[in-house]
BATI-358444 format. One record per residue (C-alpha): x, y, z. Coordinates in steps of 0.2 Angstrom, whole numbers. Layout:
[atom [X,Y,Z]]
...
//
This chain:
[atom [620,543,356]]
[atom [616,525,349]]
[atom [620,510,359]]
[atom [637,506,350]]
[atom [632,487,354]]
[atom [618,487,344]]
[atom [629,489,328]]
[atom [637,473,335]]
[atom [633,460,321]]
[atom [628,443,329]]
[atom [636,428,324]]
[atom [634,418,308]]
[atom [632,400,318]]
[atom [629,399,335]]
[atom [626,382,342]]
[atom [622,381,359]]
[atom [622,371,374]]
[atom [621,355,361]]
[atom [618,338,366]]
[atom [618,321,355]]
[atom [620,303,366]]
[atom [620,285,357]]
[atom [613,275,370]]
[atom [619,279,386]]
[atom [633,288,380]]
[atom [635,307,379]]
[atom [642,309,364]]
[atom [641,327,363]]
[atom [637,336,381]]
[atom [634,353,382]]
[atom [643,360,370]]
[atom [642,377,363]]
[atom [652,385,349]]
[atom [650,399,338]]
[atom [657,405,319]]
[atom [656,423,310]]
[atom [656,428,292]]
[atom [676,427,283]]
[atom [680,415,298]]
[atom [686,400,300]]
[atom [683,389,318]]
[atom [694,372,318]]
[atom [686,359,329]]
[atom [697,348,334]]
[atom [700,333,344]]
[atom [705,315,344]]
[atom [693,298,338]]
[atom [678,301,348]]
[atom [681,320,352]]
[atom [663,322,349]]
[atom [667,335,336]]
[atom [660,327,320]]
[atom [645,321,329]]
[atom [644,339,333]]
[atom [643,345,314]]
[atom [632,334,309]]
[atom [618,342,321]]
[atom [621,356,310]]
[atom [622,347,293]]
[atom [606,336,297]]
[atom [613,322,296]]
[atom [609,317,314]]
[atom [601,331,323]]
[atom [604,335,340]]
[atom [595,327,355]]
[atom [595,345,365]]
[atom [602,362,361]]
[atom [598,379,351]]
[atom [605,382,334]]
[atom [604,401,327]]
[atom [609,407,312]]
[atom [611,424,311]]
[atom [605,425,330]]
[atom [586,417,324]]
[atom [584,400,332]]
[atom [579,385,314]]
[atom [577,371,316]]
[atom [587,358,305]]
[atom [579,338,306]]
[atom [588,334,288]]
[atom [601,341,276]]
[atom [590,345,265]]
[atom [585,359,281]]
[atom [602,365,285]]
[atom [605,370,264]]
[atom [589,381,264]]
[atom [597,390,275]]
[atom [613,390,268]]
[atom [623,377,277]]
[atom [633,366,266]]
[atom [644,352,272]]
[atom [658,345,259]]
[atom [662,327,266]]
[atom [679,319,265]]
[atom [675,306,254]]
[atom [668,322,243]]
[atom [652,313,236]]
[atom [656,316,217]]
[atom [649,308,202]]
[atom [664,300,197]]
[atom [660,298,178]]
[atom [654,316,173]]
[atom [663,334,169]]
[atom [665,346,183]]
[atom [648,356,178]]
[atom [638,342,177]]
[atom [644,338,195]]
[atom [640,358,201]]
[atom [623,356,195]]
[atom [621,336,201]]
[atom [600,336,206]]
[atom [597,355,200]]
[atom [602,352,183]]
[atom [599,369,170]]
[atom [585,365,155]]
[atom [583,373,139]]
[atom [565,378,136]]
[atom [564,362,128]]
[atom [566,352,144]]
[atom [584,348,138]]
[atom [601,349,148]]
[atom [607,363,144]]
[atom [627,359,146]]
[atom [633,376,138]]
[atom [624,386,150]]
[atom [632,375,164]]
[atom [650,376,158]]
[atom [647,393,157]]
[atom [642,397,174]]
[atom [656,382,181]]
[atom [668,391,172]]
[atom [662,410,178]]
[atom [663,401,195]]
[atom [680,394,194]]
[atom [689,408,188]]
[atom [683,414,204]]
[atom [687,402,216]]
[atom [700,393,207]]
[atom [708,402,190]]
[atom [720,388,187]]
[atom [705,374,185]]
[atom [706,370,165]]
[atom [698,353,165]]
[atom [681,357,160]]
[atom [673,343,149]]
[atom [685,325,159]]
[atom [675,315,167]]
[atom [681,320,185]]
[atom [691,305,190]]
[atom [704,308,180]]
[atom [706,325,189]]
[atom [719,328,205]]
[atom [713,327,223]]
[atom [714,346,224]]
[atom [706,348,209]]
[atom [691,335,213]]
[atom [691,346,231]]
[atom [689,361,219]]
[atom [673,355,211]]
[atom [666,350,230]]
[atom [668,367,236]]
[atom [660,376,218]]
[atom [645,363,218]]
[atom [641,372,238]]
[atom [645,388,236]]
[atom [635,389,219]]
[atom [622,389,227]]
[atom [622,405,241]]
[atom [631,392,254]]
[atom [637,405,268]]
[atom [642,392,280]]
[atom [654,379,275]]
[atom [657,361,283]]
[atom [675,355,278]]
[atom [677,335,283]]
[atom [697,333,283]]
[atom [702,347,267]]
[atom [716,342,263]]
[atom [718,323,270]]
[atom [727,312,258]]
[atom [734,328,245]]
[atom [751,333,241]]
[atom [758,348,246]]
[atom [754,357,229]]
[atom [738,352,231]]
[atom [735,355,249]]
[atom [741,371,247]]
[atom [730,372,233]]
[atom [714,369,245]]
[atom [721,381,257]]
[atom [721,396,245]]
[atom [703,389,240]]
[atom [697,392,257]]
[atom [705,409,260]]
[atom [695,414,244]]
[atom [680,409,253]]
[atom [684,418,270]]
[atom [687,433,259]]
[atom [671,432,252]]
[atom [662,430,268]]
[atom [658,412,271]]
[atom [661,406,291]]
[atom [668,391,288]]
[atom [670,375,299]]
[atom [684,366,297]]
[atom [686,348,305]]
[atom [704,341,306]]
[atom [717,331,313]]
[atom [732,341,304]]
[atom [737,354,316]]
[atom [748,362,303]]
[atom [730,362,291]]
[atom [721,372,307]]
[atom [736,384,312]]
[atom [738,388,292]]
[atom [718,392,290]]
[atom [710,393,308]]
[atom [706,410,315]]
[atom [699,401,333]]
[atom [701,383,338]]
[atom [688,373,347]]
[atom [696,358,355]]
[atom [682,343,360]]
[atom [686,328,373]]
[atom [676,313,377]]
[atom [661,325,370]]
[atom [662,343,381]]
[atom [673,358,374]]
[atom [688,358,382]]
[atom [687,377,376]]
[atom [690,388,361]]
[atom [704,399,359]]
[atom [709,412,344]]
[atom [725,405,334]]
[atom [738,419,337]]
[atom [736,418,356]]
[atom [741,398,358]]
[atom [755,389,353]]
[atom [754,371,345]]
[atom [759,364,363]]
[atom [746,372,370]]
[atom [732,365,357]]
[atom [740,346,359]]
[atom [737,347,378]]
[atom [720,354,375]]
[atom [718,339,363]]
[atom [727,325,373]]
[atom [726,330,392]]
[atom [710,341,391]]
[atom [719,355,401]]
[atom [719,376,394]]
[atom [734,383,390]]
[atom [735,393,406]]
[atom [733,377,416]]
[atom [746,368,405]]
[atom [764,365,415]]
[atom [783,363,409]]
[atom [781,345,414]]
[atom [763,342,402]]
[atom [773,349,388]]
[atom [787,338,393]]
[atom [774,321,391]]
[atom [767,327,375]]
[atom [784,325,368]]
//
Protein backbone atom coordinates (compact mmCIF):
# COMPACT_ATOMS: atom_id res chain seq x y z
CA UNK A 1 0.00 0.00 0.00
CA UNK A 2 1.33 3.63 -0.84
CA UNK A 3 2.39 5.78 1.87
CA UNK A 4 -0.80 7.94 2.24
CA UNK A 5 1.60 10.81 3.15
CA UNK A 6 3.20 10.89 0.08
CA UNK A 7 -0.07 12.28 -1.60
CA UNK A 8 0.15 15.02 1.10
CA UNK A 9 0.75 18.24 -1.17
CA UNK A 10 3.30 20.49 0.41
CA UNK A 11 2.56 23.82 1.11
CA UNK A 12 2.46 26.71 -1.38
CA UNK A 13 4.83 29.29 0.79
CA UNK A 14 6.85 28.17 3.51
CA UNK A 15 8.96 30.57 4.98
CA UNK A 16 11.12 29.56 7.53
CA UNK A 17 13.03 30.16 10.54
CA UNK A 18 13.34 34.08 8.98
CA UNK A 19 15.38 36.63 10.17
CA UNK A 20 15.78 40.48 8.97
CA UNK A 21 17.56 43.02 11.72
CA UNK A 22 18.00 46.96 11.12
CA UNK A 23 21.01 47.70 12.99
CA UNK A 24 21.09 45.97 16.13
CA UNK A 25 17.56 45.41 15.98
CA UNK A 26 15.89 42.12 15.39
CA UNK A 27 13.30 43.04 13.48
CA UNK A 28 12.06 39.81 12.31
CA UNK A 29 13.61 36.70 14.72
CA UNK A 30 12.93 33.45 13.78
CA UNK A 31 9.92 33.37 12.29
CA UNK A 32 8.34 30.66 10.43
CA UNK A 33 5.03 30.61 8.65
CA UNK A 34 3.55 28.72 6.04
CA UNK A 35 0.34 29.26 3.35
CA UNK A 36 -1.56 26.67 0.99
CA UNK A 37 -3.41 26.98 -2.34
CA UNK A 38 -7.43 28.54 -1.79
CA UNK A 39 -6.05 29.85 1.60
CA UNK A 40 -5.77 32.86 3.21
CA UNK A 41 -3.12 33.43 6.36
CA UNK A 42 -3.70 37.05 8.20
CA UNK A 43 -0.49 38.16 9.75
CA UNK A 44 -1.18 40.24 12.24
CA UNK A 45 0.22 42.46 14.82
CA UNK A 46 0.57 46.06 16.17
CA UNK A 47 3.34 48.94 14.61
CA UNK A 48 6.39 47.18 14.60
CA UNK A 49 5.01 43.53 14.84
CA UNK A 50 7.61 42.61 12.33
CA UNK A 51 4.84 41.38 10.13
CA UNK A 52 5.37 43.72 7.00
CA UNK A 53 9.09 43.52 7.24
CA UNK A 54 8.26 39.87 7.03
CA UNK A 55 6.39 40.04 3.61
CA UNK A 56 8.57 41.88 2.11
CA UNK A 57 11.43 39.10 2.40
CA UNK A 58 9.06 37.50 0.23
CA UNK A 59 8.15 40.24 -2.16
CA UNK A 60 12.00 41.24 -2.57
CA UNK A 61 11.60 44.35 -1.43
CA UNK A 62 14.02 43.69 1.41
CA UNK A 63 15.24 40.34 1.44
CA UNK A 64 15.86 38.45 4.57
CA UNK A 65 19.20 38.44 6.54
CA UNK A 66 18.79 34.55 7.36
CA UNK A 67 16.02 31.94 6.78
CA UNK A 68 14.70 29.36 3.97
CA UNK A 69 11.89 30.39 1.61
CA UNK A 70 10.22 27.27 -0.52
CA UNK A 71 7.71 27.46 -2.88
CA UNK A 72 6.03 24.49 -3.50
CA UNK A 73 8.67 22.80 -0.87
CA UNK A 74 11.79 23.87 -3.40
CA UNK A 75 14.04 26.29 -1.71
CA UNK A 76 14.49 30.09 -4.48
CA UNK A 77 15.92 32.53 -3.81
CA UNK A 78 14.19 35.92 -3.97
CA UNK A 79 16.94 39.22 -3.84
CA UNK A 80 14.35 41.67 -5.67
CA UNK A 81 10.67 41.65 -6.92
CA UNK A 82 11.36 41.25 -10.00
CA UNK A 83 12.66 37.44 -8.30
CA UNK A 84 9.58 36.83 -6.28
CA UNK A 85 7.03 37.50 -9.68
CA UNK A 86 8.99 34.80 -11.66
CA UNK A 87 7.87 32.67 -9.37
CA UNK A 88 4.67 33.83 -9.02
CA UNK A 89 4.59 35.99 -6.09
CA UNK A 90 2.70 39.11 -6.47
CA UNK A 91 2.39 41.78 -3.68
CA UNK A 92 -0.63 44.59 -4.16
CA UNK A 93 0.54 47.45 -1.74
CA UNK A 94 -1.80 49.83 -0.01
CA UNK A 95 -1.19 52.67 -1.73
CA UNK A 96 -1.96 50.35 -4.87
CA UNK A 97 0.82 51.73 -7.35
CA UNK A 98 -1.73 52.69 -10.23
CA UNK A 99 -1.15 55.00 -13.05
CA UNK A 100 -3.58 57.36 -12.14
CA UNK A 101 -4.32 58.94 -15.69
CA UNK A 102 -5.03 55.75 -17.80
CA UNK A 103 -7.98 53.09 -18.28
CA UNK A 104 -8.11 49.97 -16.24
CA UNK A 105 -6.39 47.76 -19.36
CA UNK A 106 -3.67 50.07 -19.79
CA UNK A 107 -3.06 49.77 -16.08
CA UNK A 108 -3.35 45.59 -16.29
CA UNK A 109 -0.63 45.63 -18.91
CA UNK A 110 1.47 48.81 -17.30
CA UNK A 111 5.36 47.58 -18.53
CA UNK A 112 4.01 44.34 -20.61
CA UNK A 113 2.08 46.23 -22.81
CA UNK A 114 0.28 43.98 -25.94
CA UNK A 115 1.65 45.11 -29.75
CA UNK A 116 0.26 44.82 -33.00
CA UNK A 117 2.59 43.25 -35.60
CA UNK A 118 3.25 46.81 -36.36
CA UNK A 119 5.05 47.48 -32.96
CA UNK A 120 1.78 49.39 -32.08
CA UNK A 121 -0.38 49.24 -28.60
CA UNK A 122 -2.77 47.15 -29.32
CA UNK A 123 -5.63 48.69 -26.84
CA UNK A 124 -8.46 46.42 -28.39
CA UNK A 125 -6.73 43.36 -27.54
CA UNK A 126 -6.09 44.65 -24.02
CA UNK A 127 -9.65 45.68 -23.25
CA UNK A 128 -10.47 42.50 -24.57
CA UNK A 129 -8.55 40.37 -22.18
CA UNK A 130 -9.26 43.13 -19.01
CA UNK A 131 -12.64 42.75 -19.66
CA UNK A 132 -12.55 38.53 -20.11
CA UNK A 133 -10.52 39.07 -16.72
CA UNK A 134 -13.05 41.15 -15.06
CA UNK A 135 -15.97 39.33 -15.69
CA UNK A 136 -14.06 36.74 -13.83
CA UNK A 137 -12.93 38.30 -10.91
CA UNK A 138 -15.35 41.26 -10.72
CA UNK A 139 -18.59 41.13 -13.25
CA UNK A 140 -19.97 44.33 -12.03
CA UNK A 141 -16.68 46.45 -13.09
CA UNK A 142 -18.09 48.56 -16.18
CA UNK A 143 -15.56 51.30 -16.27
CA UNK A 144 -13.45 50.23 -19.05
CA UNK A 145 -12.03 53.32 -20.97
CA UNK A 146 -12.04 56.33 -17.52
CA UNK A 147 -8.97 57.26 -16.71
CA UNK A 148 -8.80 55.20 -13.19
CA UNK A 149 -8.95 57.98 -10.79
CA UNK A 150 -12.27 58.72 -11.38
CA UNK A 151 -12.97 55.02 -10.33
CA UNK A 152 -14.05 54.03 -6.44
CA UNK A 153 -11.48 52.55 -3.98
CA UNK A 154 -13.05 49.16 -4.50
CA UNK A 155 -13.05 49.45 -7.98
CA UNK A 156 -9.25 50.91 -8.28
CA UNK A 157 -8.54 47.67 -5.71
CA UNK A 158 -10.22 45.62 -8.48
CA UNK A 159 -7.84 46.65 -11.17
CA UNK A 160 -4.62 46.10 -8.56
CA UNK A 161 -5.68 42.58 -8.09
CA UNK A 162 -6.37 41.86 -12.11
CA UNK A 163 -3.13 43.62 -13.09
CA UNK A 164 -1.39 40.47 -10.54
CA UNK A 165 -3.32 37.78 -11.12
CA UNK A 166 -3.18 38.43 -15.04
CA UNK A 167 -0.20 37.26 -15.05
CA UNK A 168 -0.25 33.40 -13.29
CA UNK A 169 0.29 35.15 -9.79
CA UNK A 170 -0.54 32.07 -7.40
CA UNK A 171 0.42 33.83 -4.27
CA UNK A 172 -1.03 37.03 -3.38
CA UNK A 173 0.49 39.86 -0.84
CA UNK A 174 -2.54 41.96 0.32
CA UNK A 175 -1.27 45.45 2.13
CA UNK A 176 -4.38 46.58 4.20
CA UNK A 177 -7.44 45.40 1.41
CA UNK A 178 -9.83 47.29 2.38
CA UNK A 179 -8.26 50.38 4.56
CA UNK A 180 -9.99 53.60 3.91
CA UNK A 181 -13.30 51.82 1.83
CA UNK A 182 -16.76 51.89 2.61
CA UNK A 183 -18.75 49.14 3.51
CA UNK A 184 -20.02 48.47 -0.06
CA UNK A 185 -16.85 48.60 -1.23
CA UNK A 186 -15.12 46.52 1.40
CA UNK A 187 -17.50 44.06 0.99
CA UNK A 188 -16.69 44.39 -2.58
CA UNK A 189 -12.84 43.54 -1.93
CA UNK A 190 -13.90 40.79 0.21
CA UNK A 191 -15.88 38.81 -2.49
CA UNK A 192 -12.80 39.78 -4.70
CA UNK A 193 -10.60 37.76 -2.49
CA UNK A 194 -12.88 34.71 -1.94
CA UNK A 195 -12.97 34.49 -5.85
CA UNK A 196 -9.20 34.29 -5.80
CA UNK A 197 -9.26 31.65 -2.83
CA UNK A 198 -11.61 29.71 -5.00
CA UNK A 199 -9.47 29.78 -7.73
CA UNK A 200 -6.58 28.55 -5.90
CA UNK A 201 -4.32 31.38 -4.98
CA UNK A 202 -2.72 31.35 -1.05
CA UNK A 203 -3.16 34.53 -0.20
CA UNK A 204 -1.36 36.80 2.56
CA UNK A 205 -3.34 39.13 3.99
CA UNK A 206 -1.68 41.98 6.30
CA UNK A 207 -4.28 43.81 8.51
CA UNK A 208 -5.10 45.78 11.38
CA UNK A 209 -9.11 45.24 10.96
CA UNK A 210 -9.89 42.12 12.85
CA UNK A 211 -13.30 42.06 11.50
CA UNK A 212 -11.38 42.15 7.66
CA UNK A 213 -9.14 38.86 9.07
CA UNK A 214 -12.05 36.86 10.89
CA UNK A 215 -14.25 37.71 7.55
CA UNK A 216 -11.44 36.18 5.04
CA UNK A 217 -8.68 34.51 7.22
CA UNK A 218 -8.68 30.65 7.33
CA UNK A 219 -5.36 30.74 9.95
CA UNK A 220 -4.02 33.75 11.83
CA UNK A 221 -0.42 34.46 12.34
CA UNK A 222 0.05 37.04 15.15
CA UNK A 223 3.77 38.86 15.41
CA UNK A 224 5.20 40.79 18.53
CA UNK A 225 8.32 42.73 18.84
CA UNK A 226 9.34 40.52 15.68
CA UNK A 227 8.90 36.49 16.76
CA UNK A 228 5.32 34.65 16.13
CA UNK A 229 3.47 34.84 18.94
CA UNK A 230 1.85 31.64 17.05
CA UNK A 231 -0.59 30.80 14.41
CA UNK A 232 -3.98 29.50 15.03
CA UNK A 233 -6.89 28.50 12.47
CA UNK A 234 -9.90 31.16 12.56
CA UNK A 235 -12.86 28.84 13.78
CA UNK A 236 -10.86 27.54 16.75
CA UNK A 237 -10.17 31.36 18.58
CA UNK A 238 -12.31 33.96 19.58
CA UNK A 239 -11.41 37.66 18.78
CA UNK A 240 -10.35 37.92 22.62
CA UNK A 241 -8.14 35.36 22.11
CA UNK A 242 -6.32 37.02 18.81
CA UNK A 243 -6.19 40.62 20.75
CA UNK A 244 -4.26 38.96 23.69
CA UNK A 245 -2.08 37.37 21.24
CA UNK A 246 -1.66 40.86 19.61
CA UNK A 247 -1.39 43.05 22.81
CA UNK A 248 -0.04 40.74 25.60
CA UNK A 249 1.73 38.08 23.27
CA UNK A 250 0.02 35.19 25.39
CA UNK A 251 -1.95 32.03 23.25
CA UNK A 252 -5.25 31.53 23.75
CA UNK A 253 -4.86 28.59 26.25
CA UNK A 254 -2.46 30.67 28.37
CA UNK A 255 -4.93 33.71 28.22
CA UNK A 256 -6.94 34.19 31.79
CA UNK A 257 -10.56 35.93 32.66
CA UNK A 258 -8.52 38.76 34.06
CA UNK A 259 -6.36 39.31 30.47
CA UNK A 260 -9.72 39.52 28.85
CA UNK A 261 -10.79 41.83 31.45
CA UNK A 262 -7.57 44.42 30.48
CA UNK A 263 -8.18 44.24 27.03
CA UNK A 264 -11.39 45.71 27.54
Amino acid sequence: MADETSTVRPPLVELRDMHVAFGGVKAVDGVTVDLFPGEVVALVGGNGAGKTTLIKSLSGAHPADAGQILIEGQPVTIHTPRDAKSLGVETIYQTLALADNVDAPSNVFLGRELTTRWGNLDSSAMEDATRKLMARLNPKFENFIVPVQSLSGGQRQSVAIARAVHFNARVLIMDEPTAALGPAETEQVRELIRQLQREGLGIFLISHDIHDVFDLADRISVMLQGKLVGTVNKDDVTVDEVLAMIILGKRPGEVTIEDIAELH
